[in-house]
Steps between C-alpha positions, in 0.01 A plus 500: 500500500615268809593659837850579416471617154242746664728577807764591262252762309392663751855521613588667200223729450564582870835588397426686198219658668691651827923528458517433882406125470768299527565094576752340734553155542733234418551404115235697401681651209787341371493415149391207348403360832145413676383842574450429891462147608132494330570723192299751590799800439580299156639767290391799672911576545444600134316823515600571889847390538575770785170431683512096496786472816676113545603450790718250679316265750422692806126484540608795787652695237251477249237616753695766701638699125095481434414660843698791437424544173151551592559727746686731260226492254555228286267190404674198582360150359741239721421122429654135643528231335256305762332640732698305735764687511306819640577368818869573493353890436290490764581795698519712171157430428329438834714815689617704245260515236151387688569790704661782400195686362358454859789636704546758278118622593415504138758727336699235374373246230604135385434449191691131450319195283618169638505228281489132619435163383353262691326128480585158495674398167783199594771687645409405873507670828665816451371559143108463531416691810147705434577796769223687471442408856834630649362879341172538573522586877744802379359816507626745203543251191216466284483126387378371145471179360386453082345186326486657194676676219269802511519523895901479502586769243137728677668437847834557425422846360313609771775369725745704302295810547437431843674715810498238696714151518337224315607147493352275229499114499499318128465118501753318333264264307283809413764712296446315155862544454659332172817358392797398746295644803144287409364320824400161507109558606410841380180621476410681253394887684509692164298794430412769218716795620371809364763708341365836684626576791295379828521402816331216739417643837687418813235369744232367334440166422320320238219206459602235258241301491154571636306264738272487793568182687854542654778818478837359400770780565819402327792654288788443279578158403183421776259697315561301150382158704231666711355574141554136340351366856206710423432342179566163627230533738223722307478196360314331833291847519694656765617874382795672620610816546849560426681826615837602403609760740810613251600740807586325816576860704240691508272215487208564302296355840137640354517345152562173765198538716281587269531201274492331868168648606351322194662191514511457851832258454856653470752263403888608471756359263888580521840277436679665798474288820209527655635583858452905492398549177323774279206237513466559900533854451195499311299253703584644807355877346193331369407304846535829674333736193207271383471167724102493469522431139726210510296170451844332569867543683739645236700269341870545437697309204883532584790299427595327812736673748843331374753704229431355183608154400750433177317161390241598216250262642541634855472906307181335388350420778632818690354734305126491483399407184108521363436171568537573866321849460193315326464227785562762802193721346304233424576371848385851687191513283393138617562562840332890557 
């Protein structure tokens, strides 16, 4: 399966599973349409017409009905159609949701799955954001981020089953989707997905590829070039390691520094801007955690610190593509 088809299992079996899962978002359910903006709801009106809730556009509204219904017990799954548009929810999520759990000193619980889309595909500025960035620094949402089949449908479960809030980012490019909603530049992120029930754990990342010359940290859409710069340059006997963190809050900050303490180079790859990003979160804990093992500064791989351009060969060059990967490692490696 692609990303969405598993999303939309794990959905369902969520829903099967637990009859206080439900999804809110806008077109998610009417017939014959795209099943969400990326398909991943597709049909799933079918068996759970009472539980899959359209809703008019009011990112506010979509967010606020899914606050509540958490706190009275129910297990809200609220998407946007880019992640973009979380910003006009912002206090929902960021004061309402983040925190309630906290003010509450525990006795209260926020069980809400927050779907968003995210990545540069063509649609400019306000439709390619990567936010992960604007999230991180807020304390109470757990934040994931798959790059594969198997990691979306694992994640998502244990999001659903999780007490607290957990907002998950899915790459536009990475979804696999078919028909009217295919994307121009997909990668292909399929997986085997078991048909037993399981779960991916939130927290822990995962090596892709093993290597002992240079860490590369990267994820999503990132993580699928980090690898294909890897095999470009094996081939001139330098061997990366490539990391794909898969949960951006709580960092999985030992997997990290370990693979750093043998490599002694720590390299960073995201397609946010660069200015404030995940990347210098995790440079900044592995110069304070492990400094005497670096052989090298960290190196940080960022689109630059502009919104995204429209032009396709401008998107090109904005978003770092393995090419560039390739040449900054082989760069670091020359010069430590």
């Amino acid at each position: 399966m692609g990303i969405a088809e598993s999303l939309r299992k794990a959905i369902h079996d969520e829903m099967a599973r637990d009859e206080r899962v439900f999804c809110i978002g806008e077109d998610i359910g009417i017939p014959g349409g795209y099943g969400g903006a990326f398909t991943v709801t597709l049909g799933l009106e079918k068996d759970f017409r009472e539980r899959i809730i359209d809703t008019p556009i009011s990112e506010i509204g979509i967010f606020g009905a899914a606050c509540g219904a958490a706190l009275m017990g129910m297990r809200p799954i609220a998407d946007v159609q880019y992640g973009d548009f979380l910003l006009c929810c912002m206090d929902q999520v960021v004061n309402q949701i983040a925190k309630l759990r906290y003010m509450s000193g525990g006795k209260l619980t926020m069980p809400v799955v927050m779907r968003a889309p995210v990545g540069v595909t063509g649609r400019g500025a306000q439709h390619a954001q990567c936010l992960e960035p604007f999230f991180l620094p807020c304390p109470g949402i757990k934040i994931i981020a798959p790059a594969t089949a198997y990691d979306a449908a694992g994640l998502l479960r244990a999001a659903v089953r999780d007490d607290d809030p957990v907002l998950i980012f899915e790459h536009k490019l990475l979804y696999g989707s078919k028909g009217p909603r295919a994307e121009s530049g997909t990668l292909d992120a399929s997986s085997e997905i078991p048909d037993e029930d399981y779960t991916v754990p939130i927290g822990k990342g995962i090596i892709r590829c093993e290597g002992s010359d240079v860490t590369i940290v990267a994820g999503l859409l990132m993580m699928h070039f980090s690898l294909r710069a890897a095999e470009m340059i094996e081939q001139e006997g330098i061997s990366c390691e490539v990391i794909d963190p898969r949960t951006l809050w709580p960092l999985d900050m030992e997997l990290i520094l370990r693979s750093v303490r043998k490599t002694g180079r720590l390299v960073t790859v995201e397609e946010s801007p660069k200015q404030g990003g995940v990347g210098a979160e995790i440079a900044a804990q592995v110069a304070e955690l492990v400094p005497d093992y670096l052989l090298a500064p960290v190196t940080r791989i960022a689109a630059p610190n502009t919104p995204a351009p429209f032009a396709p060969v401008m998107e090109k060059y904005y978003v770092p593509q393995p090419e560039r990967i390739r040449d900054t490692v082989r760069k670091l490696i020359e010069e430590s």
